[in-house]
C-alpha positions as CSV (number, residue, x, y, z in Angstrom):
1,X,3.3,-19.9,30.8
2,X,6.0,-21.0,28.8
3,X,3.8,-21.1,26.2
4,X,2.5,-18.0,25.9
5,X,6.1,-16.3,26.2
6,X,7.2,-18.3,23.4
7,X,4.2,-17.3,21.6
8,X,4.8,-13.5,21.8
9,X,8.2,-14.2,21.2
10,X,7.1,-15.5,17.4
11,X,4.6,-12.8,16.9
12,X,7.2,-10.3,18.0
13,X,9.2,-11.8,15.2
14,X,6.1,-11.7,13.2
15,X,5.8,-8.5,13.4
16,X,9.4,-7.2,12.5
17,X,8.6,-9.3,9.4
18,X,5.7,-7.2,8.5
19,X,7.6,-3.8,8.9
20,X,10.0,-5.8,6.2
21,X,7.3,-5.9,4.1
22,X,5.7,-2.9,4.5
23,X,9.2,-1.6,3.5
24,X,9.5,-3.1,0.5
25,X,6.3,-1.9,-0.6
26,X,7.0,1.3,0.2
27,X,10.2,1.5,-1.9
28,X,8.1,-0.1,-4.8
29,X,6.1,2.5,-5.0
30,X,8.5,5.3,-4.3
31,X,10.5,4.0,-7.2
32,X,8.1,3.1,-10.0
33,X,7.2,7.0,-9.9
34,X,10.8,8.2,-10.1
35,X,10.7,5.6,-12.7
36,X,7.8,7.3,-14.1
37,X,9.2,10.9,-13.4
38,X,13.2,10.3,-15.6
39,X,12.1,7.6,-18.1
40,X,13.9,4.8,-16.3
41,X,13.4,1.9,-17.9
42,X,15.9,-0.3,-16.1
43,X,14.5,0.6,-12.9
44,X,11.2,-0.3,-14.1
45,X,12.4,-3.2,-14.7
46,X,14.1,-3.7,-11.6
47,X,10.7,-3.0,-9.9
48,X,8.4,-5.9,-11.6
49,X,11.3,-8.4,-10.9
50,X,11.7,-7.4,-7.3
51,X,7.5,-8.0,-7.2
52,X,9.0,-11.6,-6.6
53,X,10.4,-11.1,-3.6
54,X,7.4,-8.9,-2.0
55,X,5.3,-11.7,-3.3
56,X,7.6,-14.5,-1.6
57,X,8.2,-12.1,1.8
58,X,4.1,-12.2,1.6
59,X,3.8,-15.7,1.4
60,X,7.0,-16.5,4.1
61,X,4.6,-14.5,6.8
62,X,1.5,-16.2,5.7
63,X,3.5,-19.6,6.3
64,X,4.2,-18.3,9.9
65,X,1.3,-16.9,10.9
66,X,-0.3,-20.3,10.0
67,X,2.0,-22.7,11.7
68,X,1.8,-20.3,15.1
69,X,-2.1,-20.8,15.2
70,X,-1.9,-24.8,14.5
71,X,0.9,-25.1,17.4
72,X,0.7,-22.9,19.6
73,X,-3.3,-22.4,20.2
74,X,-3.9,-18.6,20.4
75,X,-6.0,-17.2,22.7
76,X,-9.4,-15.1,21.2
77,X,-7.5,-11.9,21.3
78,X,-4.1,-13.0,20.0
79,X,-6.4,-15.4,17.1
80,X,-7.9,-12.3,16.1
81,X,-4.4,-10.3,15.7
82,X,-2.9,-13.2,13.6
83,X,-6.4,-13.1,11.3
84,X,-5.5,-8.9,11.1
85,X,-1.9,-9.8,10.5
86,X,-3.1,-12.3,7.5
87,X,-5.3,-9.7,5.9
88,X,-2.8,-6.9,6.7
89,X,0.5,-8.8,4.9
90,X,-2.4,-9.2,1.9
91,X,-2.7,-5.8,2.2
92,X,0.7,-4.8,1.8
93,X,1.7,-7.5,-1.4
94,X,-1.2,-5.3,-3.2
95,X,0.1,-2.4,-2.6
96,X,3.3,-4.1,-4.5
97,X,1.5,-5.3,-7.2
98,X,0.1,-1.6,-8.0
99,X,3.8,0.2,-7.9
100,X,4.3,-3.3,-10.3
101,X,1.6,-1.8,-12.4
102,X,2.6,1.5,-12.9
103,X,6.3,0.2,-13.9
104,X,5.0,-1.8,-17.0
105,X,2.8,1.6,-17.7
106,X,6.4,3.6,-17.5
107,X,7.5,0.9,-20.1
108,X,4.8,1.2,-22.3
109,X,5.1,5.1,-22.6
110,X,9.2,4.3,-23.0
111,X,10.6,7.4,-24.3
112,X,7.7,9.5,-25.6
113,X,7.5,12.9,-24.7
114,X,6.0,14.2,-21.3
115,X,2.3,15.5,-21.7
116,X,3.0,17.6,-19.1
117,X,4.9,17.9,-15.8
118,X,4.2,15.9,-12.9
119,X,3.7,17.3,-10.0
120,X,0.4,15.9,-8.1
121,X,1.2,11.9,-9.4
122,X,4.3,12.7,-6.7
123,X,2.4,14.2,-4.6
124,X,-0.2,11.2,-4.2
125,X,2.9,8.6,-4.2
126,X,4.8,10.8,-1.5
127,X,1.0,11.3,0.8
128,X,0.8,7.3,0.3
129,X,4.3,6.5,2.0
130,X,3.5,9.1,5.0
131,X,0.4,7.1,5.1
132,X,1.8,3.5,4.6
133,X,4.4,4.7,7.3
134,X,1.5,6.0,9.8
135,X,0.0,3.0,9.6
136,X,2.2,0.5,9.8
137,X,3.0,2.7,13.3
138,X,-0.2,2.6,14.8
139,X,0.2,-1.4,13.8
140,X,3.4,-1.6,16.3
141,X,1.8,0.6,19.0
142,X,-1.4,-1.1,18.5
143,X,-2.5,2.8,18.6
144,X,-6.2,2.7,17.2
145,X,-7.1,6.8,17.2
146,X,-3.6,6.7,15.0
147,X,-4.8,4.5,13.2
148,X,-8.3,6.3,12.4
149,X,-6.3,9.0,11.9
150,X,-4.7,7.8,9.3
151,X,-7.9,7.1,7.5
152,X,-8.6,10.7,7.4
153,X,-5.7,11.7,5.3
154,X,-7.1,9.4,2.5
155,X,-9.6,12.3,1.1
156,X,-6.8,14.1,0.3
157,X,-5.4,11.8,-2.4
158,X,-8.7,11.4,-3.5
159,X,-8.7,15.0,-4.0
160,X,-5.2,15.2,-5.8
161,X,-6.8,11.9,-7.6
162,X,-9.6,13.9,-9.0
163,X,-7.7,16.9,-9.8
164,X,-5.1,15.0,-12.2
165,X,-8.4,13.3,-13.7
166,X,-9.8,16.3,-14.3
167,X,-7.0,18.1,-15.8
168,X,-5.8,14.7,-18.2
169,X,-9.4,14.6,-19.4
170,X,-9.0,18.3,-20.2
171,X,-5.9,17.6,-22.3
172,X,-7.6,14.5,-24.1
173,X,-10.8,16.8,-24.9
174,X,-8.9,19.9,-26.2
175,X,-6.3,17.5,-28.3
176,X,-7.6,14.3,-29.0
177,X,-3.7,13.1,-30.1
178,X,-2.8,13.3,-26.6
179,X,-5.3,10.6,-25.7
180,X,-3.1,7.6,-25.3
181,X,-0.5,9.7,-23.6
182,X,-3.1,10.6,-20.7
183,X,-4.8,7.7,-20.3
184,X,-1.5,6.2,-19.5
185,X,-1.2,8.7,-16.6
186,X,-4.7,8.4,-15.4
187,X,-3.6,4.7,-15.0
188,X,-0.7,5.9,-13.0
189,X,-2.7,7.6,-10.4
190,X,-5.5,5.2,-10.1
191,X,-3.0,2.8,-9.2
192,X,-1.9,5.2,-6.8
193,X,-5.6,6.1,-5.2
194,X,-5.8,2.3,-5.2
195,X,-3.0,2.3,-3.1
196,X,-4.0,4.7,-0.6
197,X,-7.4,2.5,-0.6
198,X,-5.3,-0.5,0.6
199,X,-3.6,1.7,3.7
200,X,-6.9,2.5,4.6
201,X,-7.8,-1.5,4.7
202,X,-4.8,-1.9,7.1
203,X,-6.3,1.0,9.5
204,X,-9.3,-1.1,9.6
205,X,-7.6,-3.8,10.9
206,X,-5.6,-2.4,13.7
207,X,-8.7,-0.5,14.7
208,X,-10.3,-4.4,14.6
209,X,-7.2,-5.7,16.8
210,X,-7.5,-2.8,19.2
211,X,-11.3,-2.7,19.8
212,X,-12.6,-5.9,18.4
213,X,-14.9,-3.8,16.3
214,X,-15.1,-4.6,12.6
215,X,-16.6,-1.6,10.7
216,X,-15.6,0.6,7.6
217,X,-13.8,3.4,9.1
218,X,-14.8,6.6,7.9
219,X,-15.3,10.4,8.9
220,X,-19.4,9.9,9.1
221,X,-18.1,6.9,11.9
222,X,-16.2,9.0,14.1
């Protein structure tokens, strides 16, 4: 008995560590598009050398996770929680590395001029936080139809994804000067929609934690 408490007390602690993380990749990519959004070059900055310490807070977890299952011998429920959390903290130092992507992009355009305004590359990081957010949630509460949820809302970066596609290519056919300039953004919001992607990966795994079940999560599945 002792044991288990001790146990649940670590994984409690586990999990305020993951909420950590999750926070710190939220703020990444929060920042790298007002980065993107004023020309900020120091804060782009700032956001590849922080990458470090999401990288490190990744790793610290991992470290934990993996001295909890050689010590304290999980049962087959609580093993397949740790497995989630592994996958889940991977999850999360991805989504990290992508807002670390779009900050070398915002120093490689420096201070050229805007193509145009931005308006749906916020929209897609701000839909990404209220999912990161959501998720991390239904992680906590262990709340799977949250979670699914969740899932859901992903179409509609995909959407926003498509539409700034579609209207950079438009740019790039009509004035073939303003090719660099958009492809620049198009890399912008993939890195985004690839975020969003990785949210969707953590749903997965809570589902997985709640139910046991491990299956791509989808609209055509529920």
């Amino acid at each position: 008995m002792e044991m288990r408490t001790n146990f649940h007390k670590k994984m409690r602690g586990i999990q305020d560590e993951i909420m950590v993380l999750g926070n710190m990749a939220e703020v990444a990519i929060s920042q790298s598009v007002d980065a993107l959004k004023n020309r900020n070059l120091i804060l782009a900055h700032q956001i590849i050398n922080d990458d470090i310490k999401i990288n490190r807070k990744r790793y610290e977890i991992e470290e934990k996770c993996t001295q909890l299952i050689a010590t304290q011998q999980p049962m087959a429920s609580d093993l397949r929680t740790m497995i989630c959390v592994l996958n889940i903290i991977t999850e999360l130092e991805r989504i990290g590395d992508y807002a670390e992507g779009i900050a070398k992009i915002v120093i490689m355009i420096g201070d050229e001029p805007p193509l145009k305004p931005l308006i749906d590359i916020p929209r897609m990081a701000d839909k990404i936080i209220q999912m990161l957010r959501q998720s991390l949630d239904a992680f906590v509460q262990r709340n799977a139809e949250a979670a699914i949820q969740v899932v859901d809302e992903d179409d509609e970066i995909d959407n926003l994804y498509n539409q700034v596609f579609r209207e950079l290519l438009t740019f790039m056919i009509e004035d073939p000067r303003t090719i660099t300039r958009a492809t620049r953004l198009i890399w912008v919001a993939h890195n985004l929609e690839r975020s969003a992607d990785r949210v969707t990966n953590i749903c997965e795994r809570i589902v997985f934690i709640v139910t046991g079940k491990m299956q791509e999560i989808g609209a055509s599945n529920y």
